[in-house]
N, C-alpha and C positions, 0 to 999 in steps of 0.2 A: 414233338411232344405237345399232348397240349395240355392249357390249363384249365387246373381246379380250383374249385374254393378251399379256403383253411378249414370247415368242418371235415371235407372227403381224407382229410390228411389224416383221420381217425382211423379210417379203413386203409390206409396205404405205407404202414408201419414195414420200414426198410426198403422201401421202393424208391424210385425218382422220382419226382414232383418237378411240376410249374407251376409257381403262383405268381399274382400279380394285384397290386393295392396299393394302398398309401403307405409309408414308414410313418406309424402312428407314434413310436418313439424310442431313439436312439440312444443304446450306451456303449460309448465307445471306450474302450480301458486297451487301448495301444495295438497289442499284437490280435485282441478279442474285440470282435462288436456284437452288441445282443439288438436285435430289434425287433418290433411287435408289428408285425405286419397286419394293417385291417384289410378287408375288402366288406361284401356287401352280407355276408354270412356270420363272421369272428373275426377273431383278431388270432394269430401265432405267432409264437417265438421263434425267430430266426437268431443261428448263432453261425456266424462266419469271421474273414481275419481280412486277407488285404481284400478279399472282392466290397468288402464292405464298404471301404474306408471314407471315400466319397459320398455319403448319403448321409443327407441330412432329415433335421424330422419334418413333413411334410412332403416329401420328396414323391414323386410318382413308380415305382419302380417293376419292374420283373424277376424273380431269380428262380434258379432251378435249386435243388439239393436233394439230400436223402432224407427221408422223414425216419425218426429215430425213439423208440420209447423216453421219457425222462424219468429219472430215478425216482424212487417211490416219496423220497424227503425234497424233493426238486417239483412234485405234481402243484401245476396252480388253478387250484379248485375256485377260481373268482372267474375263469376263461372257459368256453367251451373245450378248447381244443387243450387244457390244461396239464394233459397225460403226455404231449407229444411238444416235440420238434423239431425243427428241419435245420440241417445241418451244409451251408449252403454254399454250391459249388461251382455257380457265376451269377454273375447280378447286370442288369440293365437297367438303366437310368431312362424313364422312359419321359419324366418330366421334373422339371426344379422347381422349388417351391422358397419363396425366402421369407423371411421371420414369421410366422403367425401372430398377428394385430390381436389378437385375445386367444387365451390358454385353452385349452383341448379335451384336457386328463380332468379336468374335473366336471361338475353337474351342471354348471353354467348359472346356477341360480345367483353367482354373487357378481356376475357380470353385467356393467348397465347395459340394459334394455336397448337402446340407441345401436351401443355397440355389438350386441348379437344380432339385432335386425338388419344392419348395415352389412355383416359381414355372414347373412344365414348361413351360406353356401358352403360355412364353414363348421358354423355351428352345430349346424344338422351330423359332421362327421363323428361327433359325440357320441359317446357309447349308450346314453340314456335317451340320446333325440333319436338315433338309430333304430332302436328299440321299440318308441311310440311310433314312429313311420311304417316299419314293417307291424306290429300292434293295427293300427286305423288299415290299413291295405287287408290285412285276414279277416277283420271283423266287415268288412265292407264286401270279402268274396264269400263269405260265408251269408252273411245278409240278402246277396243276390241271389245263393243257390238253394235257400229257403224260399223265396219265392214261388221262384220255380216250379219248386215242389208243390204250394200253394196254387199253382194254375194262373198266379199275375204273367203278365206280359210285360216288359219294359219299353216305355216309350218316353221320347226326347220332344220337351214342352219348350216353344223359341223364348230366347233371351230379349228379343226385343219385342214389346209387347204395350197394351194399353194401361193406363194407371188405372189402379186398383185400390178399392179404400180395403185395407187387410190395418191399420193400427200404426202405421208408421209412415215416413213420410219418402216418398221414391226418390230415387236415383233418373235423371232423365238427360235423353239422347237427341239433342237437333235432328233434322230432316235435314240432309243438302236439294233434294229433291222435291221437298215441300214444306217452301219458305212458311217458318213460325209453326209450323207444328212440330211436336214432340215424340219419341218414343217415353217408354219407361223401362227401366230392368226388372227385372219378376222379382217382390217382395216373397210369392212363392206362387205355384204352378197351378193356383186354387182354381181357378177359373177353367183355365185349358183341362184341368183332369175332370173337372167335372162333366162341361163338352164330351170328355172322351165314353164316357157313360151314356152319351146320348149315342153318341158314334157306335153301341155295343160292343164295349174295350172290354166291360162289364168288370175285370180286374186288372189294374193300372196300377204299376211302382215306377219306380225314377230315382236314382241318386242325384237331388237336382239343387243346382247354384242358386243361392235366391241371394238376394243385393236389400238391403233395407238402410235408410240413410238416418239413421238414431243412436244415442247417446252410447258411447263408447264405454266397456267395463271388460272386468277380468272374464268374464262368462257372455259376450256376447260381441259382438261385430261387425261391421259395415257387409260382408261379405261369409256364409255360411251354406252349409250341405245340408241339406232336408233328404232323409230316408222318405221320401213322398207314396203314397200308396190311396186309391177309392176303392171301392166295391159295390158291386150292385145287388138289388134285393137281398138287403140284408136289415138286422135292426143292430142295434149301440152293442149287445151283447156278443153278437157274432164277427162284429171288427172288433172288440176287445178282443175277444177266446184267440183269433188267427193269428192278429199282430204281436200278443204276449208269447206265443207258441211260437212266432219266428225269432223275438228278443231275446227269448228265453235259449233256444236253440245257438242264436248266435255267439251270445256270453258265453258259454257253457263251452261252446268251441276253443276260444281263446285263451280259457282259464279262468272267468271270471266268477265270484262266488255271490250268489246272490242268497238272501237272507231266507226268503219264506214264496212256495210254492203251493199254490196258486197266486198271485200278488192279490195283497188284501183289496178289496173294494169299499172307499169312504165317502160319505155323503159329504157335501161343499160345508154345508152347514155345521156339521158333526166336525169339521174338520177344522173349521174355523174356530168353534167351542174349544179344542181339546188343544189344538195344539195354535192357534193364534193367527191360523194363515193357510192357503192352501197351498204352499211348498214348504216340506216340512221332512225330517229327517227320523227314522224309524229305528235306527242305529243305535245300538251301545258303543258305550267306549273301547270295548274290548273288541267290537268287529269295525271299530272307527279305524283301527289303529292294523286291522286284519286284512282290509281295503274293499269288506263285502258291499254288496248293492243291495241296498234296499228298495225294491219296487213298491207301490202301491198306487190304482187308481182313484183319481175324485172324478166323480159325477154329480148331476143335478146342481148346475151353476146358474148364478141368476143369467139372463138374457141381453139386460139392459142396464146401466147405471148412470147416473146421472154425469152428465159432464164436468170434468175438471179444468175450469175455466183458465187454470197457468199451463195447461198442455192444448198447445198451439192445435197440435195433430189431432187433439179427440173435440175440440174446438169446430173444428174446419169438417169431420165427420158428423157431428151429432148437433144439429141443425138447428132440432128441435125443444133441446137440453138432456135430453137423450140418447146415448151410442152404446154401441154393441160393446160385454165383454170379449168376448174372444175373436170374432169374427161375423159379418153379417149375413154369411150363406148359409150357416145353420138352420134349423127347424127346432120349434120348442115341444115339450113334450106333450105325449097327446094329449093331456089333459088340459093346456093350454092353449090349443091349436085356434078354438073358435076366437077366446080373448084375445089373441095374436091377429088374426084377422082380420077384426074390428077396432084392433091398436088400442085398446083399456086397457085402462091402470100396468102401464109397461113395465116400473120395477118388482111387480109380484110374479114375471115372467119367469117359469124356466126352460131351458136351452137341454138338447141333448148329447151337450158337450162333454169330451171327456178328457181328462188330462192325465198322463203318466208323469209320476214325479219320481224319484231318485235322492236320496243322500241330501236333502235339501235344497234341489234343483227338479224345475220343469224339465223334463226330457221328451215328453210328445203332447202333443193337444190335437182334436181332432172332432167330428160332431158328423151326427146322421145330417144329411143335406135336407134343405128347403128344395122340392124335385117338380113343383108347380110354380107356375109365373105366378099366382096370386099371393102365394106364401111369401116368395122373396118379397114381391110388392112391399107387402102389407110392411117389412122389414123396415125399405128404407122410407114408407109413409110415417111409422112410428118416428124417425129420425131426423123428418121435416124436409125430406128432399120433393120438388117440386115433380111435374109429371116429364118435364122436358130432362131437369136432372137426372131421374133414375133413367128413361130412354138413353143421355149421352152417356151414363155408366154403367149399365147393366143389358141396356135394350136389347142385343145378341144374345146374351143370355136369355132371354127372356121367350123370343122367337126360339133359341133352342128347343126348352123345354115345353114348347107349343107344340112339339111333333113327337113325342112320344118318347121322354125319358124316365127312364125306370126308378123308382127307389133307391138311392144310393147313398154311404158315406166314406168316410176315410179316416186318416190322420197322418199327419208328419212326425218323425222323430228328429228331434239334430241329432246327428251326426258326429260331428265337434263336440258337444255334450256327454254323448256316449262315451265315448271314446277315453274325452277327461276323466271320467268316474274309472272306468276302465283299468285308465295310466296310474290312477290315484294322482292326479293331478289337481290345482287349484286355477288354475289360469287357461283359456283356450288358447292362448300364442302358442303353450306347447305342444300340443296338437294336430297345429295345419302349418304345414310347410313353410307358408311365406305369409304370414299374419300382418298386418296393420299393426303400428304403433300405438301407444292413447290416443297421439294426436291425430290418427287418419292419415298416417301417411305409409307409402307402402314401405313393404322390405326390398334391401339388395338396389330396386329402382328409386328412382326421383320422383315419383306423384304424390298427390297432384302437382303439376308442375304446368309451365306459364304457354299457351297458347298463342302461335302466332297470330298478327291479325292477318294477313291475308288467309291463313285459315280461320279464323272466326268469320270473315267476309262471305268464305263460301260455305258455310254453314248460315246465313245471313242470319249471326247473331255483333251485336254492339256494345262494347262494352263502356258506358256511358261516361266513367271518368279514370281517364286512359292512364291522366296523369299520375293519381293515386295508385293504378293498375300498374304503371313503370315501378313506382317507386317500392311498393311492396313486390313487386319479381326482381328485382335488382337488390335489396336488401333481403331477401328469401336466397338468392343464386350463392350473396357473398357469402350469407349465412351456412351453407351448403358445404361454401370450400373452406369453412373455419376459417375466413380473413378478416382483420380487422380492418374495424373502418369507426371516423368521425360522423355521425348526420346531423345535419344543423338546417332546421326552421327558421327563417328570416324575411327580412322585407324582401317583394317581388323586386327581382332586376331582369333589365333585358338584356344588357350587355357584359362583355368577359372582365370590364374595367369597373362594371358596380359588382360586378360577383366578386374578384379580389379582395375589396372592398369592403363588401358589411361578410366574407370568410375571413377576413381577417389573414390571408395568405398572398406572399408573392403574387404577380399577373403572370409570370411565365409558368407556374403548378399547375392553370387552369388548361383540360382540357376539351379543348371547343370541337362540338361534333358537328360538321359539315355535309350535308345530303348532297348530294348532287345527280344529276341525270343525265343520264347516256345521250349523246346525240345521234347515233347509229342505231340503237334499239330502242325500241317505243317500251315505255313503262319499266325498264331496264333502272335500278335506281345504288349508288354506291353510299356508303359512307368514309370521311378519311375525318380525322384525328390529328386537330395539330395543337402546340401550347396557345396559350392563351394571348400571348405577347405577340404571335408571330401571324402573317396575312397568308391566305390558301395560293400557292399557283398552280393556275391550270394546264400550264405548260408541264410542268414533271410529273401531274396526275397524269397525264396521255401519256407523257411516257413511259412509265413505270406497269400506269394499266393497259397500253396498247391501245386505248381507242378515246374518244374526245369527250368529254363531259362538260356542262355548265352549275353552276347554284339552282339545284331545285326552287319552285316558286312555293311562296311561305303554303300556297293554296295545297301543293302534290303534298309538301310535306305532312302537312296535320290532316289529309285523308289517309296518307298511308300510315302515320306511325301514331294517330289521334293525339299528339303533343301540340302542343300548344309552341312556337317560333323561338325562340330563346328556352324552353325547357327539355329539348332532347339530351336524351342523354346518350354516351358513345358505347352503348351497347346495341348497336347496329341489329348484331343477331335475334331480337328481341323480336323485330319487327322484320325479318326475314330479308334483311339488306347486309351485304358484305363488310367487313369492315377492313379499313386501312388504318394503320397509325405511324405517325410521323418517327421514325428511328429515332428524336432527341429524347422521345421517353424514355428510352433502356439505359440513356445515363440519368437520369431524374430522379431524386428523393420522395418527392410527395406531388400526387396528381389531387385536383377536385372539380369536380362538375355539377351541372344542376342533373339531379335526378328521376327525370320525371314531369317536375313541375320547377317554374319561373321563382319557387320563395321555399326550395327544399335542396340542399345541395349534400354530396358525400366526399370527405376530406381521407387520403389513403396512403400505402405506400402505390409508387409507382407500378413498380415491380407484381405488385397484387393485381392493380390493376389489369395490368397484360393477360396477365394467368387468366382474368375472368371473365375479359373484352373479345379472349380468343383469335386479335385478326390476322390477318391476311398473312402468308407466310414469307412475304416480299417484305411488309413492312420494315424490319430490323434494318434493311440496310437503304432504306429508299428516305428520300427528304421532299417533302409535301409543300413546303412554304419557300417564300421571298425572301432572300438574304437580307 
């Protein structure tokens, strides 16, 4: 037999069935269990007796049975599959699952943040994140198959690319291949789609990843999808009319209720007057609460504004106390064109840029291109970049459009943005699958998280003070595994008898990290871990690790682990060296070390310690030192 989903159980009323899902939740009342089977469609009621008995909630399972009407006082009109179910007559236990770390059955919104990122994997099982995942997947194949229709083409623009001045500050990538140069990650694809117009792509979309390294909020993020699209010979009117005509088509698909057709069009200025800002919400209360979209465009934006001397980013852009609003590959409108070329009076400039807003959010920006090398020029002469700097950052561009590129412009929509308005959602975490936290850091994984140095070597980057570099990944690591720990700032010591000492702890808690160096293999390098109190012998390291070691020279050690000689700490793995520890720590109360640096030490339980030091699997039962 094979299996269905819980929706096909509609159509298969007194038949056999297979299904196969999560037991989303269990009630078990003795001789009866009812369980609500989800898979990737619904959820259904399953009602069975001892094949049940065993499953718990979370559980992975299989089971056949008969699909069965439910009585008309019995329908649960909150389920798709609400009229029916299966009546179940064996079950297979295809995985266990044990307690769930956060609840299930509800919307998640009272769950801290931390702990739903931590555990997406789970989260995502939720009826309402369910819901927006398959939601962003329709509205994203629906998006593509409007294209189409459009006559775009889809093309794939590379991730690793040259920095871009687009308004924010990049994301960038070593060369192992070419010591001290950089990649950047695509802030967005502005560059290459434009290229592609020269290429005669003529019409160019992309569902593409852009990376932008700027201030974190409920509406925006390190990492985000661009509905990306150019066009050629066309003017601002005819990429509005296509791109609203695909928006529009695409909502409309999903369900979504938009306010007013054709979306109004508002002058920047006019918009600024009326309503205080150019994003701005069109909505009543009564269609606030209905989850309609309100679309409208603003056009005729200024060009140019004066620099804001506390933003570092428009700082470092605008040379000459002048940077671009939106972007600096635009063209201004003809009536500005000659002004623009001759760089006068740059804040009375305007841009043929246009923005779609939404419910009081940006949702695309976009502008006819600058499609001659004079125009861009003239861009970044307005902005005070020399003739060498616009060559290192635009100069290919420049030769591009020396060979015959056509009229063209575009716009991005986010994606994420869409979507949110969409879900009637407030926040973009709900949204994309594995979101960033506030703080940058990712879901489910550990990033950013501490690089080796022999990988930083072959990347030939240095990170200049290694000591501080220890001490924040070693209190980052512990902080990870919820362990407590002491840290204490104090006079440099070099030795395990002045660390006791101003720790104010036993000399046998300290424990002392030993590098040592293979005598059989070149550049082969161990660490082993004994108390503080106790002397290393080299005799039971050979024997324990099967081959002959000496004390590294103070010299290997601070190239390999950038520590400074008394400041290693016995987190070996740090620095991509083994660790050993002495078996008397596993009866031990409390270990401290220096961590990192010679005048920064952390005081723990022992026991945590191990957990987080990770070593050697011999360790427990091996003895490192001199009776």
């Amino acid at each position: 037999m094979e299996r269905i989903y819980t929706t096909q159980t509609l159509e298969k009323v007194g038949e056999n069935v297979k299904l196969a899902g999560w037991a989303e939740t269990v009630r078990n009342h003795g001789k009866i269990v009812f369980i609500m089977l989800q898979d990737i469609k619904s959820v259904i009621q399953c009602v069975g007796g001892e094949e049940l008995q065993d499953v718990s909630e979370g559980y992975v399972i299989e089971i056949e049975g008969k699909v069965k009407e439910r009585p008309e006082k019995m329908v649960n009109k909150g389920i798709e599959t609400g009229t029916v179910e299966v009546e179940v007559t064996s079950c297979k236990i295809l995985a266990k699952s044990k307690e769930s770390p956060i609840p299930l059955n509800t919307t998640g919104y009272e769950i801290n943040e931390e702990m739903r990122l931590k555990y997406r994997y789970l989260d995502l099982r939720r009826n309402r994140m369910r819901k927006i995942i398959k939601l962003r997947s329709e509205f994203a194949h629906v998006v593509r198959n409007e294209f189409v229709k459009h006559n775009f083409i889809e093309v794939e623009t590379p991730m690793l690319a040259k920095a871009t001045k687009e308004g924010a500050r990049d994301f960038i990538v070593p060369s192992r291949y070419n010591p001290g140069k950089f990649y950047a990650l695509p802030q967005s694809p502005q560059q290459y789609k434009q290229i592609l117009m020269t290429a005669g792509v003529e019409r160019y979309f992309q569902l593409a990843r852009c990376v932008r390294d700027e201030d974190l909020r409920s509406d925006r993020g390190y990492e985000f999808t661009q509905i990306d699209l150019e066009m050629s010979f066309v003017n601002r009117e005819m990429v509005m009319n296509t791109t609203e005509s695909i928006i529009k088509a695409a909502v409309n698909a999903v369900g979504g209720k938009i306010k007013a057709d054709p979306f109004p069009v508002i002058d920047y200025k006019d918009a600024m007057k009326k309503y205080g800002g150019d994003k701005f919400d069109l909505r009543t209360d009564k269609e606030k609460e209905e989850g309609v979209l309100a679309f409208a465009w603003v056009i005729n934006f200024p060009f140019f504004k004066k620099v804001n001397k506390e933003d570092s980013a428009e700082v470092d852009d605008g040379k000459s106390g002048w940077v671009f609003t939106h972007n600096p590959f635009s063209r201004p409108t003809p009536e500005f064109e000659q002004q623009h070329l001759k760089g006068e009076n740059p804040g009375e400039i305007l841009t043929t840029q246009y923005d779609l807003v939404c419910n009081g959010y940006e949702v695309g920006g976009g502008s006819i291109r600058a499609h001659e090398p004079e125009m861009l020029r003239a861009t970044y002469e307005i902005m005070g970049y020399s003739e060498q700097e616009i060559e290192d950052g635009i100069g290919h561009m420049l030769r591009a459009f020396e060979l015959g590129t056509p009229p063209h412009g575009g716009i991005a929509f986010g994606l994420d943005r869409l979507v949110m308005l969409l879900a009637n959602e407030s926040s973009l975490k709900e949204v994309i699958a594995f979101p960033m936290t506030s703080k940058g850091s990712t879901a489910v994984m550990d990033a950013p998280s501490i690089v080796q140095q022999k990988d930083l070597a072959a990347l030939h980057l240095d990170v200049t003070d290694k000591g501080d570099w220890a001490v924040k990944s070693i209190k980052a690591k512990l902080d990870n595994l919820e362990i407590k720990y002491d840290y204490l700032e104090h006079a440099e010591v070099r030795t395990s008898e002045e660390a006791a000492k101003v720790r104010n702890v036993p000399l046998e808690y300290g424990a002392k990290a030993m590098v040592l160096a293979s005598k059989e293999y070149e550049n082969k390098l161990a660490m082993v871990v004994i108390p503080g109190d106790k002397l290393l012998d080299l005799e039971k390291v050979k024997k324990a690790l099967g081959e002959e070691f000496d004390v590294a020279p103070k010299e290997l050690v601070e190239k390999r682990t950038g520590i400074k000689m008394g400041g290693v700490p016995p987190f070996g793995r740090l620095f991509g060296i083994e660790v050993y520890m002495d078996g008397s720590f596993w009866s031990k109360e409390k270990s401290a070390f220096n961590c990192g640096r010679r005048d920064a030490s952390i005081i723990m339980n022992a026991n945590d310690l191990i957990k987080a030091v990770q070593p050697n699997k011999i360790s427990e039962g091996s003895s490192f030192t001199k009776e």
